[in-house]
C-alpha positions as CSV (number, residue, x, y, z in Angstrom):
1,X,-17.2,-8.8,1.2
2,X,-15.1,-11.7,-0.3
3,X,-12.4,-13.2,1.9
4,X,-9.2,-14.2,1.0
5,X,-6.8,-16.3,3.1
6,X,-3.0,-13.8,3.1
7,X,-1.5,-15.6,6.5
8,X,-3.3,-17.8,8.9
9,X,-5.4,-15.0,11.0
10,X,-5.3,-12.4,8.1
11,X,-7.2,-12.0,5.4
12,X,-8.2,-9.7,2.5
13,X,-11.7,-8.5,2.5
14,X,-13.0,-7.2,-1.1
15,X,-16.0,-5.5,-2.0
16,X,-16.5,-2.9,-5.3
17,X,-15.8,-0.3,-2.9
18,X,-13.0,-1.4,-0.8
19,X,-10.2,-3.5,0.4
20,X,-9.5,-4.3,3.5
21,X,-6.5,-6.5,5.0
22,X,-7.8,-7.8,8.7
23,X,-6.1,-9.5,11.6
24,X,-7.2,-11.4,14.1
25,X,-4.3,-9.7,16.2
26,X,-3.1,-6.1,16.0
27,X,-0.3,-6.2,13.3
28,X,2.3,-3.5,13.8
29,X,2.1,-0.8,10.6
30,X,4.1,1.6,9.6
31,X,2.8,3.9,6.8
32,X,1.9,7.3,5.2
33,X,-1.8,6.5,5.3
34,X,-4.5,9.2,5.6
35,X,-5.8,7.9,8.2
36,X,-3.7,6.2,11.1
37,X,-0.4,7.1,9.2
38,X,2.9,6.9,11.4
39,X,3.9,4.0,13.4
40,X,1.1,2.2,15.3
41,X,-1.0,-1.4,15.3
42,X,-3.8,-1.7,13.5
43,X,-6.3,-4.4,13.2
44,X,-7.7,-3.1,9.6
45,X,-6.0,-1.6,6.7
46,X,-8.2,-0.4,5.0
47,X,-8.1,1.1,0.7
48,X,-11.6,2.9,0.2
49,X,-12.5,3.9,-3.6
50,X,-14.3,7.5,-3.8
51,X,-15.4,9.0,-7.0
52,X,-13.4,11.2,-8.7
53,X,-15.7,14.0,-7.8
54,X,-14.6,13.5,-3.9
55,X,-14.1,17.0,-2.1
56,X,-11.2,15.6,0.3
57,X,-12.3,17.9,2.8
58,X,-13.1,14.8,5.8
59,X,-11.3,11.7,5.0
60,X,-10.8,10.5,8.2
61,X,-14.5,10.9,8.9
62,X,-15.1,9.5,5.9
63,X,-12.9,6.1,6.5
64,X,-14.1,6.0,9.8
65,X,-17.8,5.8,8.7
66,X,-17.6,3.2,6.3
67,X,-15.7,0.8,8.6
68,X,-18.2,1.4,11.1
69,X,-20.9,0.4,8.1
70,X,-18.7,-2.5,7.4
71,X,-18.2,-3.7,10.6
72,X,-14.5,-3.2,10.5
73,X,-12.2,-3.8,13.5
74,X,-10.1,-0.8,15.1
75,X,-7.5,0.5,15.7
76,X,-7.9,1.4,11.9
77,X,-4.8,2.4,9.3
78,X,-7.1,4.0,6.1
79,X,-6.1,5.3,2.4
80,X,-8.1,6.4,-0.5
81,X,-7.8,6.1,-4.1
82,X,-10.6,6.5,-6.9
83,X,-8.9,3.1,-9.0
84,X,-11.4,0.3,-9.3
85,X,-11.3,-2.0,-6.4
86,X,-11.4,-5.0,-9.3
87,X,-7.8,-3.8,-10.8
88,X,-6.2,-4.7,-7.5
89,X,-3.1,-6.9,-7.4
90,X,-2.7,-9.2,-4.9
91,X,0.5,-10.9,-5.0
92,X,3.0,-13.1,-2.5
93,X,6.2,-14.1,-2.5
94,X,9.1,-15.9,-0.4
95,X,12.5,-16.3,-0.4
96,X,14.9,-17.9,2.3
97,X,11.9,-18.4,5.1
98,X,10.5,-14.8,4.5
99,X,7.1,-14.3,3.0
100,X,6.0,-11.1,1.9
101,X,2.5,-10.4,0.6
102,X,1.4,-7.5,-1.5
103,X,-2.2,-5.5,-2.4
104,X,-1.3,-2.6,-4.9
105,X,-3.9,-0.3,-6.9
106,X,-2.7,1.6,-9.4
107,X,-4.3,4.8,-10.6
108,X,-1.6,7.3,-12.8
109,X,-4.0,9.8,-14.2
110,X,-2.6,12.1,-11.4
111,X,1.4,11.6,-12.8
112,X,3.5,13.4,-10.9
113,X,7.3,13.8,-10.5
114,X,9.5,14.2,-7.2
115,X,10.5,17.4,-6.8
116,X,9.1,19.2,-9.2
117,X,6.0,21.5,-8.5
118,X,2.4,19.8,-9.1
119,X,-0.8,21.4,-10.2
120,X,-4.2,20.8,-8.3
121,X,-4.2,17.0,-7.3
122,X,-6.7,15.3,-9.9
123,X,-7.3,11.5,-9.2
124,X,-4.8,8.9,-9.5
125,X,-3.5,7.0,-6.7
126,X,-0.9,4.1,-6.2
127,X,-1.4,2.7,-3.0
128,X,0.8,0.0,-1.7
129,X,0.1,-2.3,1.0
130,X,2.7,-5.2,2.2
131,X,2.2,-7.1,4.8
132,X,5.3,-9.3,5.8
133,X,5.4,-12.7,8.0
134,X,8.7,-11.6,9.9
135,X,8.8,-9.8,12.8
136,X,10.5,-6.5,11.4
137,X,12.5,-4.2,13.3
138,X,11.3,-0.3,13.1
139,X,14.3,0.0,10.9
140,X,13.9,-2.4,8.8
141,X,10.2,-1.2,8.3
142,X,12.1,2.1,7.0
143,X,14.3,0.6,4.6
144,X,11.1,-1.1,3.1
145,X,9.2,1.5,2.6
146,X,12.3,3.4,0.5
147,X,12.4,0.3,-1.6
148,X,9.2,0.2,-2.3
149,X,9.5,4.1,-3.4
150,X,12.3,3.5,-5.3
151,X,10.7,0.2,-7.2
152,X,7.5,2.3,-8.1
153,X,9.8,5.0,-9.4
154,X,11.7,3.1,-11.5
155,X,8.7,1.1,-12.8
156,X,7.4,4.4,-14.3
157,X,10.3,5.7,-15.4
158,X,11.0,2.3,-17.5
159,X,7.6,2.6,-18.6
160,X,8.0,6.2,-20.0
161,X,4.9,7.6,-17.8
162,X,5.0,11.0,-17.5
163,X,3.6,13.7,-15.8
164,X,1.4,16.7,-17.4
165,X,4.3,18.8,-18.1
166,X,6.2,16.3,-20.0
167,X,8.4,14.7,-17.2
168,X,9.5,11.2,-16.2
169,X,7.2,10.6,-13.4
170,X,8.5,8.7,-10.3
171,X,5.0,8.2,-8.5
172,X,1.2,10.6,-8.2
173,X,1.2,13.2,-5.5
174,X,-0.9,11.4,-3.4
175,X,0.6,7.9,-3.3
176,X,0.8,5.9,0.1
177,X,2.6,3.1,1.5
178,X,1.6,0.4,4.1
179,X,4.2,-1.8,6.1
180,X,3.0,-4.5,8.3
181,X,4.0,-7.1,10.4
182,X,3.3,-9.6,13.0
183,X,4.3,-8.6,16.8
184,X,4.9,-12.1,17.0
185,X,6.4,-13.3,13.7
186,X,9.0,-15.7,12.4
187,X,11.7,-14.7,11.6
188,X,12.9,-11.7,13.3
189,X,14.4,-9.4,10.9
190,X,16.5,-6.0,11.9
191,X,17.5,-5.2,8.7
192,X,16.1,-5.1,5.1
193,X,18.0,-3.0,2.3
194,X,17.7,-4.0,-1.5
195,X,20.3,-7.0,-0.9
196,X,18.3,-8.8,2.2
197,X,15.5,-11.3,1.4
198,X,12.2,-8.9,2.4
199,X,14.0,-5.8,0.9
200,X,14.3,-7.9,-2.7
201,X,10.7,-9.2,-2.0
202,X,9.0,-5.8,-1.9
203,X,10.8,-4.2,-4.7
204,X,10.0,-7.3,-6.8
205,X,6.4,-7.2,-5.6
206,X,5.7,-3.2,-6.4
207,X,7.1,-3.9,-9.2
208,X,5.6,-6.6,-10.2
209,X,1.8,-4.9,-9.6
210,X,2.9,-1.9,-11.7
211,X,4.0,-4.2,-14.6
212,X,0.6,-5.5,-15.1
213,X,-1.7,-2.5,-15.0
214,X,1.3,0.5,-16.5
215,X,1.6,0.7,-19.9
């Protein structure tokens, strides 16, 4: 795997099959990841690309085994998407002493629209993981991962995709979202709607990653 410096002690690993941030130290995550999902540390995030012929029946075995392969530190936070690993966006950003970093795939083929009934979930995933310098609060690890919904959302509706039936789609039924942070970072933040400095870098960041790969 390639390395890629995010934050002194973390870095992105990439390979054709996979990205994976990694700590030196646990970070704290909070996410709706397949594997590890919920609030917990994690020393590997891991984004694992499967074919779009995957049965979905074991993906937690299936995560597990390849970090084993790739000699990937636990505890392990794991998501899946069949988007090519080289269409990744990494992107940072900082504003008023916070940093925010961000690793986004995008896959839409799988268009879907909140609240409204989906058909048999085809491929197509966006996963989003940020990984942020401050030392967030469990709330403020909340609020970023409704921002972050709400950017993507409105990133697809301004970009007219749409789901199989015809509909403004906000998302793909089997999207996930990654918070992390540093038990130890700088500074502490408690909150972090839309008008703080981390709640304005995410949504600018998801943004940002759909701009370039949604047409």
């Amino acid at each position: 795997m390639e390395h890629e410096t995010l934050y002194e002690g973390i870095v992105l690993a990439r390979s054709a099959d996979a990205l994976a941030v990694r700590a030196e130290d646990p970070l704290q995550v909070l996410s709706s990841a397949v594997l590890g999902g919920g609030r917990r540390s994690a020393r590997t995030i891991l984004n694992l690309r499967i074919p779009r012929s995957y049965d979905c029946r074991s993906p937690e075995r299936d995560l597990r085994a390849f970090a084993r392969e790739a000699g990937l530190a636990a505890p392990l936070v794991g998501l899946m998407t069949a988007a090519p690993m080289e269409s990744a966006r990494v992107l940072a950003a900082e504003q008023d002493g916070v940093a925010v970093r961000a690793v986004v795939t995008v896959g839409i083929d799988n268009a879907s629209r909140a609240g409204e009934p989906t058909a048999s979930p085809g491929p197509g995933t966006i996963n989003a993981i940020f990984v942020c310098a401050a030392r967030l609060h469990e709330t403020a690890a909340i609020e970023l991962v409704a921002i972050a919904s709400e950017a993507k959302a409105s990133a697809l509706i301004e970009a007219s995709v749409r789901t199989a039936s015809g509909s403004l789609a906000t998302g793909t039924s089997t999207d996930a979202i990654v918070i992390a942070w540093r038990s130890h970072g700088r500074p502490r933040v408690r909150y972090a709607g839309s008008a703080t400095p981390t709640g304005a870098l995410v949504g600018r960041l998801m943004r940002e990653a759909l701009a370039g790969v949604v047409v």
